[in-house]
N, C-alpha and C positions, 0 to 999 in steps of 0.2 A: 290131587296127586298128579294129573297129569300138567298142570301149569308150571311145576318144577322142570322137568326134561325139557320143556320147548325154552324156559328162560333160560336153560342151558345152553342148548342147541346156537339160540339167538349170541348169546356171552362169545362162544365160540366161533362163528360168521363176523362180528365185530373184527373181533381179534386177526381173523385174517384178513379183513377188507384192509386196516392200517396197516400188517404187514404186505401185502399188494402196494400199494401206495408209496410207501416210505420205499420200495426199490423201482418203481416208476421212475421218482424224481430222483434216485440214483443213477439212472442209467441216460437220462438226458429227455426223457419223453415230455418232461410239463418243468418251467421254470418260474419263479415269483418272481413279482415286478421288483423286489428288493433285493437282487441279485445285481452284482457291481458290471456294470456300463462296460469294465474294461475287457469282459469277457466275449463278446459279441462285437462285431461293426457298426459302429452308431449308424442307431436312424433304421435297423432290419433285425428280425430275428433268425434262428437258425438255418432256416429253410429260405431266408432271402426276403420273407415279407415286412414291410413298412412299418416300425411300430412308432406309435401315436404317443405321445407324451401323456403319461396318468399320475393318477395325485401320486405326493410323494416324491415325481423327479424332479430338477430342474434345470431348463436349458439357457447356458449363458449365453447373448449376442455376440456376437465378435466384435471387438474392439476398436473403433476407426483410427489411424494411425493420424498422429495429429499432427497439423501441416507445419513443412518447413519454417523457421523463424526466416522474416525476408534480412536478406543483408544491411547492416547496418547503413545509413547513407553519411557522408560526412559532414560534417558542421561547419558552413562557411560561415564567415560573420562579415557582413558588407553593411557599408555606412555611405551616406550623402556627400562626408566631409562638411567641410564650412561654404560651400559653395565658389570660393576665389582657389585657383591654381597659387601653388607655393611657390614664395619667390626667395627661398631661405638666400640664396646664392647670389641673387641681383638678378634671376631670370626677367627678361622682356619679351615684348609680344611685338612682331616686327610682320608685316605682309610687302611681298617683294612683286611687282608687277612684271608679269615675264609672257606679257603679249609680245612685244619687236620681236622674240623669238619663236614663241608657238604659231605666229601667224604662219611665221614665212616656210616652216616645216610642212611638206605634206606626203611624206615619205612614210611616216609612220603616224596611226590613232592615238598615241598618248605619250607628244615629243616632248609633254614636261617629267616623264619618268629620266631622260637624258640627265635634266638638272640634279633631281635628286640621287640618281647613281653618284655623278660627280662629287656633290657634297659628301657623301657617305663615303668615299673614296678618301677625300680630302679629311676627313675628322675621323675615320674608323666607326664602325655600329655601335660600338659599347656606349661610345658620346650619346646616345640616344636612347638606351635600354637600361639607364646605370640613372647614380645620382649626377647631377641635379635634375630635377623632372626636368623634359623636353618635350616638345612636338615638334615635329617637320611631316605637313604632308602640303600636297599641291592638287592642284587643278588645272584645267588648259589657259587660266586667267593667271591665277596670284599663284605665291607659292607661302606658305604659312608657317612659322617659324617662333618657337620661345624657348631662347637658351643666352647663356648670358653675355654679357658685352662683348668676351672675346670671340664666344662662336659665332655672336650674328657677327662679326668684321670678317671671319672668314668665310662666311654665309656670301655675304655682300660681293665680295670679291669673286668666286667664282659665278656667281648669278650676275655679274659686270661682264665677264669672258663671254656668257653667250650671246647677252641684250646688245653688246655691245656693235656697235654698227657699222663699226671699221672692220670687223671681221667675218662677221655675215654672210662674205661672198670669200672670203677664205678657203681655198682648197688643196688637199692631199691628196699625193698621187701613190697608188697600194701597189706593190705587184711580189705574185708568189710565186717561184722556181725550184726546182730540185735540180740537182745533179747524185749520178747515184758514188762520187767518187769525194771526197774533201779537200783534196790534193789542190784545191784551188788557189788553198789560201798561199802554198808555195810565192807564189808572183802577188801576191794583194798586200800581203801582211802587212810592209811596210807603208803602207797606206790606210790602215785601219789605228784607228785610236778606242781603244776598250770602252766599254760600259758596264756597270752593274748588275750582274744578274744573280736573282734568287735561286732559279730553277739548276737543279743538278744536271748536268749537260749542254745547256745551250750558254751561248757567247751571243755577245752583241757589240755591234762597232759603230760609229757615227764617223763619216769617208764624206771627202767636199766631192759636192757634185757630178763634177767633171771626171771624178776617178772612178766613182759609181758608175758615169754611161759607161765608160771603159769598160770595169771588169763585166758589167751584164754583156757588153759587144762578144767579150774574150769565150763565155759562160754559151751564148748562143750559136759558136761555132764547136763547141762539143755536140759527140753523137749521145751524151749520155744525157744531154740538158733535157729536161721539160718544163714549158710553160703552163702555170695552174690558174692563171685571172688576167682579165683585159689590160696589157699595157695601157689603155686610155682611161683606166678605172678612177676615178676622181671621188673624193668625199667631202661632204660638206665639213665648216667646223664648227662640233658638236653633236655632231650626227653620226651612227654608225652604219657601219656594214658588215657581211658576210656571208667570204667566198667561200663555197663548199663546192665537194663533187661525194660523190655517195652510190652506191649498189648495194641491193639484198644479195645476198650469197648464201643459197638453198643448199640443205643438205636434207638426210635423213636422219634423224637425234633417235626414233626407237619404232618399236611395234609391240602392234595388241593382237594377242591370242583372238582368233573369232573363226570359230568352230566353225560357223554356222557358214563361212561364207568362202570362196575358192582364193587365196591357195591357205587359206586357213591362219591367217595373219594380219593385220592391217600396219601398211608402214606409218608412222608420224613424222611430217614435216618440220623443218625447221629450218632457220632464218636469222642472218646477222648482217645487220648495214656492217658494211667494207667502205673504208673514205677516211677523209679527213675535212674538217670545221675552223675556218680563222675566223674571228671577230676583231674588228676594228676599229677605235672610237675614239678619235684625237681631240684637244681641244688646245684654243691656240691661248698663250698666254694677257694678261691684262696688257702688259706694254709693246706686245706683239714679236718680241726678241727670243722666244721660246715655245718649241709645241709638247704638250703632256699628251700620251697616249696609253690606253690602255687596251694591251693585244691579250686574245686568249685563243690560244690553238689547240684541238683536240684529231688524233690520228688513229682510228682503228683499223687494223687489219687481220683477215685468217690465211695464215701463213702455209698451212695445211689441215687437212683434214683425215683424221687417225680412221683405219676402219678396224673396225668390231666385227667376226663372225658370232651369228648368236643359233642357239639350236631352238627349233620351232614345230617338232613334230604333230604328224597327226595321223588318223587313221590309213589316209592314202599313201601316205609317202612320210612313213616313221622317221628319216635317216634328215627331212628337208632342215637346211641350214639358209638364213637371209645374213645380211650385212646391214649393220647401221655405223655412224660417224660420226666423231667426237673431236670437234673441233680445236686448235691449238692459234692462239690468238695471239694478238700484240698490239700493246694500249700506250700512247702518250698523251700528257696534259703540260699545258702549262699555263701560266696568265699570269701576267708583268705588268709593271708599269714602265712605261719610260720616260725620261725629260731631255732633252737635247736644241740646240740652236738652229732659227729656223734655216739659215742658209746651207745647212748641211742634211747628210742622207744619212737614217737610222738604217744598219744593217742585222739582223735578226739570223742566226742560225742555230736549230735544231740540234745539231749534231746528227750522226748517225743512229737513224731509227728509221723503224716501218714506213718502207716506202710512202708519201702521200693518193697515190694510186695505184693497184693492184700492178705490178709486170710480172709477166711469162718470162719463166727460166728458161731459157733458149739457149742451143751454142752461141756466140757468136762468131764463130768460121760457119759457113752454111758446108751441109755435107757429115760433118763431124757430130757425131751424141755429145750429151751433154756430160759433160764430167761430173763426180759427185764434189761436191761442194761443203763448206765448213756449214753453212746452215741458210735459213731464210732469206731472201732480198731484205739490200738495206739501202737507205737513201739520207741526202740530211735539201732539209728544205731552205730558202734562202726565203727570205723575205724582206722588201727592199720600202723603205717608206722616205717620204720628202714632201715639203710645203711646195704647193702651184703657186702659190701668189691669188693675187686675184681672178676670179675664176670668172668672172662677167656682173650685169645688173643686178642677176639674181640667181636663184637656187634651182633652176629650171634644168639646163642643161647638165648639169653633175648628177641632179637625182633621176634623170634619164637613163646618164650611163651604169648608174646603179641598177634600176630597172633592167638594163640592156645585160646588164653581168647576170644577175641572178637569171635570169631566162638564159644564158649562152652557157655558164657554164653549173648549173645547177643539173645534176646527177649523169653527169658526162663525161667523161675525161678526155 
């Protein structure tokens, strides 16, 4: 009798342990490992501590991100060919020996590039880069050549102008002048015979000799005249020159914030050659009644220089302002050919543009300011070319006075 009450007693202690339990795990105190992941912070349980992976979960790697495809490379297809150069056109293989000229050159390290400018002048580049195949290169010996019967005869012909030995001691006489007024040609004109020019502005005349000393005599009793190269300047023929004069012209182009260091900016330098560039390079013809040349002139200048207030503050001096400048420029080109008779003087003029050397805007009454003016200096250059004749034995004394030019008037005015 009494084992009844206690299985009772025991029935009813069950009964509330499971209800104890079932509001436990209501209220958050115990949770089974099959409870979903997205409820907690992976990898911690409630209170922060580490839990360990147990049967039943599983943890996926992370995935490596698979590497870029490399960029396709292109497909060239190259071949041997038949091993012979194509002669579809009647191409020939001709070697031109242009020692009597390389020798006697010692002005420049590679005087057979001379040759090959001229031919490439003579036929235009396309003849060379185009059908029918070609080659032309050279050496300080030969000069190499496969194009077809008409090209090598014009091949021939100017690689006769330089070898050739009647003109070897051949010389031209350069010389370059401005005036800043054009009012010259008033009194010349009738003495000037036109020539052909490409270039938008400049004119060119060919004048017999004697009218040429003249008007440079006329030309060097202006106040406005200046002389820019050796009247004694001589050049060989086939050989070039070039007169320049040149200056850096410093400005200030900007500045860098730098906190760190007094006055709290750093300015940037800046810098533009101011000048002007002629190049020279005559060559006399085969039967000697004609000189070809080719002139190329380049003229920079900064005609002023704009300035910029820029703001620059810093802690010590909130309000500081610096200046930087923005230069205002003027650029001409030009490059011509010319052909003319040797007994007479090619005359070359620029037109009106950027002085060939920097001048000070000055009154010209002293005493007096300078008036405001329609704009920049302007000037037009002359440039006066003619055959010396024979110039002596040999090449010795012209490529002197070349030497003697580039050091006299090389960055000087």
């Amino acid at each position: 009798m009494v084992v009844r009450p206690l299985l009772a007693i025991f029935a009813v202690l069950l009964m509330a342990g499971a209800t104890l339990g079932q509001a436990a795990s209501t209220q958050g105190g115990w949770r089974s490992t099959s409870d979903s992941p997205a409820t907690l912070p992976s990898g911690s349980d409630a209170v922060g501590r580490t839990i360990l992976p147990v049967s039943g979960t599983t943890t996926e790697p992370a995935t490596p991100a698979a590497p870029a495809a490399a960029p396709a490379q292109p497909t060239v297809q190259v071949s041997t060919g038949n091993g012979t150069l194509p002669n579809g056109q009647g191409q020939l293989w001709r070697e031109y020996d242009i020692n009597p000229y390389t020798l006697r050159v010692t002005s420049t390290n590679r005087p057979e590039q001379a040759i090959v400018d001229w031919i490439l002048r003579e036929t235009g580049y396309e003849a060379w880069h185009s059908e029918p195949l070609a080659v032309l290169s050279a050496n300080s010996r030969v000069l190499r050549v496969y194009h077809t019967p008409e090209m090598q005869a014009v091949v021939a012909n100017i690689v006769g102008r330089f070898v050739n030995r009647a003109a070897e001691t051949q010389g031209f006489g350069l010389q370059v002048v401005s005036v800043s007024s054009p009012n010259w040609r008033a009194k010349a004109h009738r003495l000037l015979a036109p020539v052909q020019v490409q270039t938008a502005g400049v004119q060119a005349w060919v004048i017999e000799k004697d009218a040429a000393a003249a008007l440079l005599g006329d030309l060097r009793r202006r106040s406005d005249f200046r002389e820019h190269s050796s009247p004694q300047l001589v050049v060989n023929n086939g050989q070039s020159t070039v007169v320049s004069a040149s200056r850096a012209r410093n400005y200030t182009r900007d500045v860098v914030l730098r906190p760190d260091a007094w006055p709290g900016f750093e300015p940037q330098a800046g810098y533009l050659d101011e000048g002007f560039s002629l190049e020279f390079n005559p060559l006399l013809s085969a039967d000697g009644q004609s000189i070809d040349a080719a002139v190329k002139c380049s003229i920079d200048q900064v005609e002023k220089l704009i300035p910029v207030v820029l703001e620059v503050p810093t802690t010590v001096a909130p309000r500081q302002r610096t200046q930087v400048e923005v230069p205002q420029t003027a650029h001409f080109r030009f490059h011509e050919r010319f052909r003319w008779p040797v007994g007479k003087v090619l005359l070359i003029a620029t037109g009106m543009r950027a002085p060939p050397v920097p001048t000070d805007n000055k009154s010209l009454v002293p005493g007096l300011p300078l008036t405001l003016s329609s704009g920049p200096a302007r000037a037009e250059m002359l440039v006066f070319i003619e055959s010396k004749g024979q110039t002596g034995a040999g090449s010795t004394a012209p490529a002197a006075a070349q030497a003697a030019e580039a050091t006299s008037y090389q960055g000087r005015y």
